[in-house]
Gaussian input, Z-matrix of N, CA and C with variables (Angstrom, degrees):
# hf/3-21g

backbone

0 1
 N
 C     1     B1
 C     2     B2     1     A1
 N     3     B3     2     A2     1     D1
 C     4     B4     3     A3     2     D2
 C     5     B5     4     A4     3     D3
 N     6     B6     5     A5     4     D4
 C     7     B7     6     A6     5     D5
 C     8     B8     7     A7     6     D6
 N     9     B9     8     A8     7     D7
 C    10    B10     9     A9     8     D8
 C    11    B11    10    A10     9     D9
 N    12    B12    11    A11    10    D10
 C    13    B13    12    A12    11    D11
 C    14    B14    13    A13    12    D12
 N    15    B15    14    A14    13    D13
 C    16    B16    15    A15    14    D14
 C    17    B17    16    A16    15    D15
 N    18    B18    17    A17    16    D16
 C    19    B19    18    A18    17    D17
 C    20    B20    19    A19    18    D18
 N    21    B21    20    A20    19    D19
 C    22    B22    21    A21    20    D20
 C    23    B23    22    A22    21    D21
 N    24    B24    23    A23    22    D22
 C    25    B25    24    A24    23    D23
 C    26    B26    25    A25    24    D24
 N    27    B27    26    A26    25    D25
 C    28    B28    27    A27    26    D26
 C    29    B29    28    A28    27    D27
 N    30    B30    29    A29    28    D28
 C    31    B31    30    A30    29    D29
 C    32    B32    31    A31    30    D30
 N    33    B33    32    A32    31    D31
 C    34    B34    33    A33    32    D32
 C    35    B35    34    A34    33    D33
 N    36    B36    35    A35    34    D34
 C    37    B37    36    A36    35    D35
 C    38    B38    37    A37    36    D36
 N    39    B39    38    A38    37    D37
 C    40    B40    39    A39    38    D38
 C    41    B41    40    A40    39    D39
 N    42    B42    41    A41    40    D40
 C    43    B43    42    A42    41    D41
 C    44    B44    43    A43    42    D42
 N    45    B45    44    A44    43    D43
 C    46    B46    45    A45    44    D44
 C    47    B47    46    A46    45    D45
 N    48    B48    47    A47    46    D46
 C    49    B49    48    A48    47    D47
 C    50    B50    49    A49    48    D48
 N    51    B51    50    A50    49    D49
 C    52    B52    51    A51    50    D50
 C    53    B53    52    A52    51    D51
 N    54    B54    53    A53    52    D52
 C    55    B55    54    A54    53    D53
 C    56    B56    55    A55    54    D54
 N    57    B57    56    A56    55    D55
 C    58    B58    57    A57    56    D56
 C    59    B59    58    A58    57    D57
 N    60    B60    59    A59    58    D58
 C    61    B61    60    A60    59    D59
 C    62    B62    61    A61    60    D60
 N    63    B63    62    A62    61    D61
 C    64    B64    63    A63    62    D62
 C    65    B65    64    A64    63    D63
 N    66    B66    65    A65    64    D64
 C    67    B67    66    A66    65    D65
 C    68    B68    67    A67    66    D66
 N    69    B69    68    A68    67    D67
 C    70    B70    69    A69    68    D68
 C    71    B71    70    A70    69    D69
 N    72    B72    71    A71    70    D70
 C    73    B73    72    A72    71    D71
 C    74    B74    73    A73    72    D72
 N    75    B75    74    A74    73    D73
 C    76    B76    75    A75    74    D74
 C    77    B77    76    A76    75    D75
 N    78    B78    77    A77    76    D76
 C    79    B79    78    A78    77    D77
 C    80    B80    79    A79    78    D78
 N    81    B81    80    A80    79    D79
 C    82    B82    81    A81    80    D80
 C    83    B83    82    A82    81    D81
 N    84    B84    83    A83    82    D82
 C    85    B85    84    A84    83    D83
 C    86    B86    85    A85    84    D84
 N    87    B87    86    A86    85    D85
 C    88    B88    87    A87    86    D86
 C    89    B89    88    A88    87    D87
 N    90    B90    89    A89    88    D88
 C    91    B91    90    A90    89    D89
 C    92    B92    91    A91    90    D90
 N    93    B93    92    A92    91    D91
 C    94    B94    93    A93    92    D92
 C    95    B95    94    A94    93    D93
 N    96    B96    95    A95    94    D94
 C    97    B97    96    A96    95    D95
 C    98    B98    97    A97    96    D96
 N    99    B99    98    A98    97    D97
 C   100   B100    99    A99    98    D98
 C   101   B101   100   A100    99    D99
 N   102   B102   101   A101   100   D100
 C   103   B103   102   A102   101   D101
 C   104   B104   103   A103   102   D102
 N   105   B105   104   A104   103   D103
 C   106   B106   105   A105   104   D104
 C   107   B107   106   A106   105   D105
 N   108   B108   107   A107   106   D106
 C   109   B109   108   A108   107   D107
 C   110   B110   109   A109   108   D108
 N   111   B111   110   A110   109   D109
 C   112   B112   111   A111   110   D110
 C   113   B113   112   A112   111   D111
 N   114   B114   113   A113   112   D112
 C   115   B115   114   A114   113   D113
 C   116   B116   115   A115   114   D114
 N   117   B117   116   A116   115   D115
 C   118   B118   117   A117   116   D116
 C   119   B119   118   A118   117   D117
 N   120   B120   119   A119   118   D118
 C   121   B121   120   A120   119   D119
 C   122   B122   121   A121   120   D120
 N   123   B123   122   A122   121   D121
 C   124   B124   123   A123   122   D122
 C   125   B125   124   A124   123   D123
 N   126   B126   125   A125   124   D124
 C   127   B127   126   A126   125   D125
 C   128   B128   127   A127   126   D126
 N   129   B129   128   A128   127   D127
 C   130   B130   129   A129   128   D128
 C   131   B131   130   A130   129   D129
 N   132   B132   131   A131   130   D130
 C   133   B133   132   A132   131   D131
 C   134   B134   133   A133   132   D132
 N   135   B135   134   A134   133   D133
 C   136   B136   135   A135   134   D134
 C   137   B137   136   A136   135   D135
 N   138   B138   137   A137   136   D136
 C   139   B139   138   A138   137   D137
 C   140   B140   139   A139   138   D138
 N   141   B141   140   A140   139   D139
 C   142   B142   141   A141   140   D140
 C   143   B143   142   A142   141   D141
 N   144   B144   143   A143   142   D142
 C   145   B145   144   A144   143   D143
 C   146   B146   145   A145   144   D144
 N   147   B147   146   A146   145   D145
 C   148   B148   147   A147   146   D146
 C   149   B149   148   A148   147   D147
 N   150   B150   149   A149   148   D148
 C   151   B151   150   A150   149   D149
 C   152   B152   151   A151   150   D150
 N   153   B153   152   A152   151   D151
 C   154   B154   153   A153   152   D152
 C   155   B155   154   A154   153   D153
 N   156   B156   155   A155   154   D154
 C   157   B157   156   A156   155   D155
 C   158   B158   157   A157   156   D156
 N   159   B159   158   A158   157   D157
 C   160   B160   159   A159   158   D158
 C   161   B161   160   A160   159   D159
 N   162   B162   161   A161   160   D160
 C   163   B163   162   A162   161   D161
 C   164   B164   163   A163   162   D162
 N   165   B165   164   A164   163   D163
 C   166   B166   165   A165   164   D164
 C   167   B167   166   A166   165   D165
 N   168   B168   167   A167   166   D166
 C   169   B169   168   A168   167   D167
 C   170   B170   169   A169   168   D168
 N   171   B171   170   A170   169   D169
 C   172   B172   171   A171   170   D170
 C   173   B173   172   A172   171   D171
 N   174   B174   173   A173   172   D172
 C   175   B175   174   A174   173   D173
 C   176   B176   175   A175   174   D174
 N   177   B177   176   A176   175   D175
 C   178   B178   177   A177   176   D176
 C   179   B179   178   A178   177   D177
 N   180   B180   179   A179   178   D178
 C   181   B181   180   A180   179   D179
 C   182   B182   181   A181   180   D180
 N   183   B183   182   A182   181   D181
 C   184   B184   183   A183   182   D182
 C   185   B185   184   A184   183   D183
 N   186   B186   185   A185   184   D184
 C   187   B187   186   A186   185   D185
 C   188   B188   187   A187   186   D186
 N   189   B189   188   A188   187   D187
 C   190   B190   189   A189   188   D188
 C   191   B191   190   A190   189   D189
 N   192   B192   191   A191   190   D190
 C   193   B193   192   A192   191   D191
 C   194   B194   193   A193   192   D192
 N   195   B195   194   A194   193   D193
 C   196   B196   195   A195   194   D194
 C   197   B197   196   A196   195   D195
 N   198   B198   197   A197   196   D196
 C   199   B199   198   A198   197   D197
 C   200   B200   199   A199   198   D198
 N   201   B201   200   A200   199   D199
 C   202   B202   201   A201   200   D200
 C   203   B203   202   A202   201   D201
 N   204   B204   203   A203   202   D202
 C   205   B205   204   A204   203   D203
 C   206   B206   205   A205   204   D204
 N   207   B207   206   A206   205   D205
 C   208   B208   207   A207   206   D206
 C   209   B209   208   A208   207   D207
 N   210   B210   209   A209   208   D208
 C   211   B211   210   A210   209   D209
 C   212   B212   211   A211   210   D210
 N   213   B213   212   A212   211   D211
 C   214   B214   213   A213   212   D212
 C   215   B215   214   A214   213   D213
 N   216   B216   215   A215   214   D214
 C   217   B217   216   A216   215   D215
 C   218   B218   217   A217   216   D216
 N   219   B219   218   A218   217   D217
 C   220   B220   219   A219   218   D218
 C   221   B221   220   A220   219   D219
 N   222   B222   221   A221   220   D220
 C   223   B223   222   A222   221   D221
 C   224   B224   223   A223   222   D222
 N   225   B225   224   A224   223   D223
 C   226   B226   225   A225   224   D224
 C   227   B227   226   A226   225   D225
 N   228   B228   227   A227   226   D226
 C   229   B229   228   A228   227   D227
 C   230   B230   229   A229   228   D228
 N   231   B231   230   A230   229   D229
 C   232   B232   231   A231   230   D230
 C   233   B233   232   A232   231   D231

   B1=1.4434
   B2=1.5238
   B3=1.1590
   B4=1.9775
   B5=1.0692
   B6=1.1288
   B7=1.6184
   B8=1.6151
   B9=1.2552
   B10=1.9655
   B11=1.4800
   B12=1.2563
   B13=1.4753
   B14=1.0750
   B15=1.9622
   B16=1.4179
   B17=1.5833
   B18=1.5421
   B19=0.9032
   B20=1.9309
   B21=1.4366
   B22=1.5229
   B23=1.2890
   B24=1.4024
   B25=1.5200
   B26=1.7130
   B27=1.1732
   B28=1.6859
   B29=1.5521
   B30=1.5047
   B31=1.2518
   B32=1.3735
   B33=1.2016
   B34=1.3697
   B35=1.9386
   B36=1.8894
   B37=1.4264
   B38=1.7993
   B39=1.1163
   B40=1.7713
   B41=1.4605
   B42=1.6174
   B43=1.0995
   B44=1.4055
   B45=1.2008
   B46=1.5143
   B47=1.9349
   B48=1.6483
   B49=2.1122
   B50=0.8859
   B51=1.4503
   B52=1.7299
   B53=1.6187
   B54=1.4135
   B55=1.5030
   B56=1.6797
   B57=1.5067
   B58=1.2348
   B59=1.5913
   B60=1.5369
   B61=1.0710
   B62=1.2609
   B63=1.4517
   B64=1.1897
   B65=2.0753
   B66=1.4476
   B67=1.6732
   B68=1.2339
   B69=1.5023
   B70=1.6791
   B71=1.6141
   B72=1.3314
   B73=1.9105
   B74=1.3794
   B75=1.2127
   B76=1.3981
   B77=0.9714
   B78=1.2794
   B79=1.9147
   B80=1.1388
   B81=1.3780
   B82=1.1778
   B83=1.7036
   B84=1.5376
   B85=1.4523
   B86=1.8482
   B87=1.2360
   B88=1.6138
   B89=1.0742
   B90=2.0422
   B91=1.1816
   B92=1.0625
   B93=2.1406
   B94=1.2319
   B95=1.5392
   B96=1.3197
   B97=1.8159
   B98=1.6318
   B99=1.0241
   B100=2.0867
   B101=1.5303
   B102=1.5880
   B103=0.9239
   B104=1.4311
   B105=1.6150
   B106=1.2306
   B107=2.1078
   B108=1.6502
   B109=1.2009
   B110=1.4651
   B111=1.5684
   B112=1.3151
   B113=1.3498
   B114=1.5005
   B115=1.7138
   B116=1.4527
   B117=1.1875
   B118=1.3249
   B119=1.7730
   B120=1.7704
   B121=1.3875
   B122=1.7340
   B123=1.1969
   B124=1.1737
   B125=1.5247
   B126=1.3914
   B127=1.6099
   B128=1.9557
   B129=1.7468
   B130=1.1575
   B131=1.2465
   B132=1.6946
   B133=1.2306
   B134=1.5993
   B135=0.8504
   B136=1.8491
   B137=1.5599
   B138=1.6004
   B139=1.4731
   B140=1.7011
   B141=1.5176
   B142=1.4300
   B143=1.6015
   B144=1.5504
   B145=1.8589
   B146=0.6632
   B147=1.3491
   B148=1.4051
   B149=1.5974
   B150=1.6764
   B151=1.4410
   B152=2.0056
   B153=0.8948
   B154=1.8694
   B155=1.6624
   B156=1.2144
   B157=1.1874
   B158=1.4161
   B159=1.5068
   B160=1.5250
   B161=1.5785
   B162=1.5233
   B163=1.0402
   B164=1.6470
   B165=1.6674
   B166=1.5892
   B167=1.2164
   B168=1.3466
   B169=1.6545
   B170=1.5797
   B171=1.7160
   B172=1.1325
   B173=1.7319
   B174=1.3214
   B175=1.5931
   B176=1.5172
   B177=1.3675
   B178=1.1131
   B179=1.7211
   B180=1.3035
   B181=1.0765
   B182=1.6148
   B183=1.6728
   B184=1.2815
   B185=1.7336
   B186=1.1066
   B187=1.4917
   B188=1.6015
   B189=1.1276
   B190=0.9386
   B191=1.9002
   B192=1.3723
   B193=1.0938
   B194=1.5455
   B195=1.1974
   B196=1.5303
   B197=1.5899
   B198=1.1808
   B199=1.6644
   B200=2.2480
   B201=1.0823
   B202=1.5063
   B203=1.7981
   B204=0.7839
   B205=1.7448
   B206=1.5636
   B207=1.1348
   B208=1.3703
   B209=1.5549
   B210=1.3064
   B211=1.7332
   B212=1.5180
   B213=0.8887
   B214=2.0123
   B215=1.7019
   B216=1.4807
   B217=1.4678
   B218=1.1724
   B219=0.9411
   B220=1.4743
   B221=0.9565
   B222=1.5556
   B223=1.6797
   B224=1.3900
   B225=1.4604
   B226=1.3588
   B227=1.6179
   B228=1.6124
   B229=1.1148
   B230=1.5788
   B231=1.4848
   B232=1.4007
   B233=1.2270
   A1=108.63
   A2=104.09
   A3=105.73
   A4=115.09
   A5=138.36
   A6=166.26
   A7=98.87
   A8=119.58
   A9=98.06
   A10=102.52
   A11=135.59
   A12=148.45
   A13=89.28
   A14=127.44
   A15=147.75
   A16=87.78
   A17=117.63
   A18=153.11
   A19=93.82
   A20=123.59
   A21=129.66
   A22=123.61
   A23=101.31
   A24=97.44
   A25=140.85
   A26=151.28
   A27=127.23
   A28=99.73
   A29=136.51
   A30=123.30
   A31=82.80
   A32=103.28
   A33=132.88
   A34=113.65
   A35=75.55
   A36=110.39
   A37=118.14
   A38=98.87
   A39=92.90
   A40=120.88
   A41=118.67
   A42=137.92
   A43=103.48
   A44=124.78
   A45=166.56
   A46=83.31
   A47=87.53
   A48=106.61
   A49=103.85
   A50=137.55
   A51=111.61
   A52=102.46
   A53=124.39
   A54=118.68
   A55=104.99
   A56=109.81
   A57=133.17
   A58=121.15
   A59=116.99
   A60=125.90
   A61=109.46
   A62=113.18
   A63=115.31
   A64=95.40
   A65=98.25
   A66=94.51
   A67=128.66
   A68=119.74
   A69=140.38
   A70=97.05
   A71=114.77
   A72=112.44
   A73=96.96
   A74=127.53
   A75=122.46
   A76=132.79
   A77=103.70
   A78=142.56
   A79=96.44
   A80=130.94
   A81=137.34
   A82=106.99
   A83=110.67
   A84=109.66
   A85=86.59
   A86=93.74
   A87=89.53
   A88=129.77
   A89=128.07
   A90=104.65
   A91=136.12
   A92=107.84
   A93=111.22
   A94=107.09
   A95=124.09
   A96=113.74
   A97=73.58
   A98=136.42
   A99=109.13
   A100=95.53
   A101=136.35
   A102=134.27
   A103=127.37
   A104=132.78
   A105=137.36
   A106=78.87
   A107=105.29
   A108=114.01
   A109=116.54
   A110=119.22
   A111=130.17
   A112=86.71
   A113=128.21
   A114=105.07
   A115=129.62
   A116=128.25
   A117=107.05
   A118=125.21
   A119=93.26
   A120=92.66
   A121=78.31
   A122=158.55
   A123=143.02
   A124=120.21
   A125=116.52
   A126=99.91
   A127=108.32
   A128=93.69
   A129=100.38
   A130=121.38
   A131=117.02
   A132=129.00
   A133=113.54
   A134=115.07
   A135=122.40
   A136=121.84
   A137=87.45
   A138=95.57
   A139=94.81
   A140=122.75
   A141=122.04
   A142=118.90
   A143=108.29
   A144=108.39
   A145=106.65
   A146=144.11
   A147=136.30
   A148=108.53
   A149=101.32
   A150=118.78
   A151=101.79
   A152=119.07
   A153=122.85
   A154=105.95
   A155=107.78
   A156=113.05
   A157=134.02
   A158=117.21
   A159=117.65
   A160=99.50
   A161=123.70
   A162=111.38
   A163=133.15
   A164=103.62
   A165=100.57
   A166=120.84
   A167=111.81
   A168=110.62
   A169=89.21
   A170=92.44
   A171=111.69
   A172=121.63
   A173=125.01
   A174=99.51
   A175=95.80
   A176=129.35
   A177=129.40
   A178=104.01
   A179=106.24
   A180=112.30
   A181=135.76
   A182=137.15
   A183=132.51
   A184=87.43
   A185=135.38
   A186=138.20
   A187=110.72
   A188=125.60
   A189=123.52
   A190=118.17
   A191=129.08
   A192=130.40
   A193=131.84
   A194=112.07
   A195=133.31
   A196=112.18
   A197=109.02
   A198=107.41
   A199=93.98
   A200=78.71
   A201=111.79
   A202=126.55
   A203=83.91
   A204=86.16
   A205=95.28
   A206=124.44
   A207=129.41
   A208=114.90
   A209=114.33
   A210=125.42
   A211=123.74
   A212=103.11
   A213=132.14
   A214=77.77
   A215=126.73
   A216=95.77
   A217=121.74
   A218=132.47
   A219=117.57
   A220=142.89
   A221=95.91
   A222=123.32
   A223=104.51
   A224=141.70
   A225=146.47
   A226=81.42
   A227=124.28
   A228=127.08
   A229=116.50
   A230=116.72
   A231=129.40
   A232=116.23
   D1=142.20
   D2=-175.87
   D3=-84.80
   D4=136.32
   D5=173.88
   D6=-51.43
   D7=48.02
   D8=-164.72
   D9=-145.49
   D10=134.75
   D11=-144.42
   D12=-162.69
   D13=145.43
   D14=163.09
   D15=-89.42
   D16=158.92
   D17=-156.70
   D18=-72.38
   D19=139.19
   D20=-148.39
   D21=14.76
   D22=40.95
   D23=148.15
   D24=-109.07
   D25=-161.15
   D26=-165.63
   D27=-86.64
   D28=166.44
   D29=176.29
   D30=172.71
   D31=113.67
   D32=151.28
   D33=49.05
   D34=65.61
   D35=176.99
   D36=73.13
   D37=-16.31
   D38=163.95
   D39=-56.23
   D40=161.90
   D41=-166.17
   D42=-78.93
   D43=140.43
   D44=-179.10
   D45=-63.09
   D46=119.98
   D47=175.61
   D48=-52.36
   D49=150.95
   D50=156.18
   D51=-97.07
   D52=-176.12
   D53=-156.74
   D54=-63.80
   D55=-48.83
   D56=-172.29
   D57=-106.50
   D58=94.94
   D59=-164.85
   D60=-125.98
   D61=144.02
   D62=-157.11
   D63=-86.01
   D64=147.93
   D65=-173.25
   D66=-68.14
   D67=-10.59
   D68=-179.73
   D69=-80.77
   D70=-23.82
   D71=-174.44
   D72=-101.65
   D73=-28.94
   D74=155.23
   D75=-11.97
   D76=-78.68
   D77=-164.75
   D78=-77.23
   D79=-45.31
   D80=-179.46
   D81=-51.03
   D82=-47.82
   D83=-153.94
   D84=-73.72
   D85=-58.51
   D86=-175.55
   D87=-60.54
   D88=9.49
   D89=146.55
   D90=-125.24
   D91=33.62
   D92=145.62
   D93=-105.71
   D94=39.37
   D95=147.53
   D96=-96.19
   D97=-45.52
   D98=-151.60
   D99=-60.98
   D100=-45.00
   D101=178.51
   D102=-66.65
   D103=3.26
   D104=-157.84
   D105=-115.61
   D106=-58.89
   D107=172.91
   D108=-20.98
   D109=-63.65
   D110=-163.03
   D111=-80.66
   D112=-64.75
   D113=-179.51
   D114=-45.48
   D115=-26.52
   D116=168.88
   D117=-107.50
   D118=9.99
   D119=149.99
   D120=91.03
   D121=44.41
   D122=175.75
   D123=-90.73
   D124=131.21
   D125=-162.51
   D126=-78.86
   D127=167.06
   D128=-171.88
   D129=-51.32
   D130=-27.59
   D131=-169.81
   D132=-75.52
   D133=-7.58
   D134=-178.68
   D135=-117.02
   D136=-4.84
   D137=-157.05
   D138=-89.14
   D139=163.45
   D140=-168.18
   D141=-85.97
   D142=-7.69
   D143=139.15
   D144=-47.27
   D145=-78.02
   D146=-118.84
   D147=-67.96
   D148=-33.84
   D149=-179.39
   D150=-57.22
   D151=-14.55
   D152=-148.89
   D153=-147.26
   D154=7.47
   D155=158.92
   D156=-44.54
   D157=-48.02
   D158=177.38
   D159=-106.30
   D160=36.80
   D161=156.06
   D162=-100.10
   D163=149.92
   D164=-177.58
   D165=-103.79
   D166=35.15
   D167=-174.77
   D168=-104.17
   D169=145.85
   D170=169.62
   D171=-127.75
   D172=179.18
   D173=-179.34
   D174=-112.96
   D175=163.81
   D176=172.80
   D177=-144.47
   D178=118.73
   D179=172.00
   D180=-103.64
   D181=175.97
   D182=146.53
   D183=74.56
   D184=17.92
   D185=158.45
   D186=-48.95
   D187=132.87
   D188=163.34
   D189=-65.80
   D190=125.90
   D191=-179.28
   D192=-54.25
   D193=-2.32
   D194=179.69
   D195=-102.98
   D196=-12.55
   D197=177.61
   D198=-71.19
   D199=165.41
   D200=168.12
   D201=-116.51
   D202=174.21
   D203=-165.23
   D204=-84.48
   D205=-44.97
   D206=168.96
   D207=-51.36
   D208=-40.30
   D209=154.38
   D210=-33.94
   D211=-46.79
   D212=-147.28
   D213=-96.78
   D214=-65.63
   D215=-176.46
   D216=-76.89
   D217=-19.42
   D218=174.22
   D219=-51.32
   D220=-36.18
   D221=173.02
   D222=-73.21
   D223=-18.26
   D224=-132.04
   D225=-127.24
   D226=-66.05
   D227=-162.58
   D228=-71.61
   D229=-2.11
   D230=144.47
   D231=-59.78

């Protein structure tokens, strides 16, 4: 069975996400799976990049709530 989990999910005995998590414990969790990853040496192919590789989502945080989406690219498409 492969060693490979999407980003807050259980992997190799860590605690179960709860639904609503704050995004700073997030990031957090996922970058000790990246660090558990490199400790046991897990290849790229199993690993939960590999799954998100050609993806373009990014997170953006601490936005002010009054921007618009039309906002967000503009600033982006600079």
């Amino acid at each position: 069975m492969p060693l490979a989990a999407s980003p807050g999910s259980c992997l190799l005995g860590s605690e179960p996400a709860p639904a609503e998590m704050n995004p700073l414990t997030k990031v957090k969790l996922i970058n000790e799976l990246n660090e558990r990853e490199v400790q046991l040496g897990v290849a790229e192919k199993v690993s939960w990049h590999n799954e998100y590789k050609d993806s373009a989502w990014i997170f953006l945080g601490g936005l002010p709530y009054e921007l618009t989406e039309g906002d967000i690219i503009c600033v982006f498409s600079q």
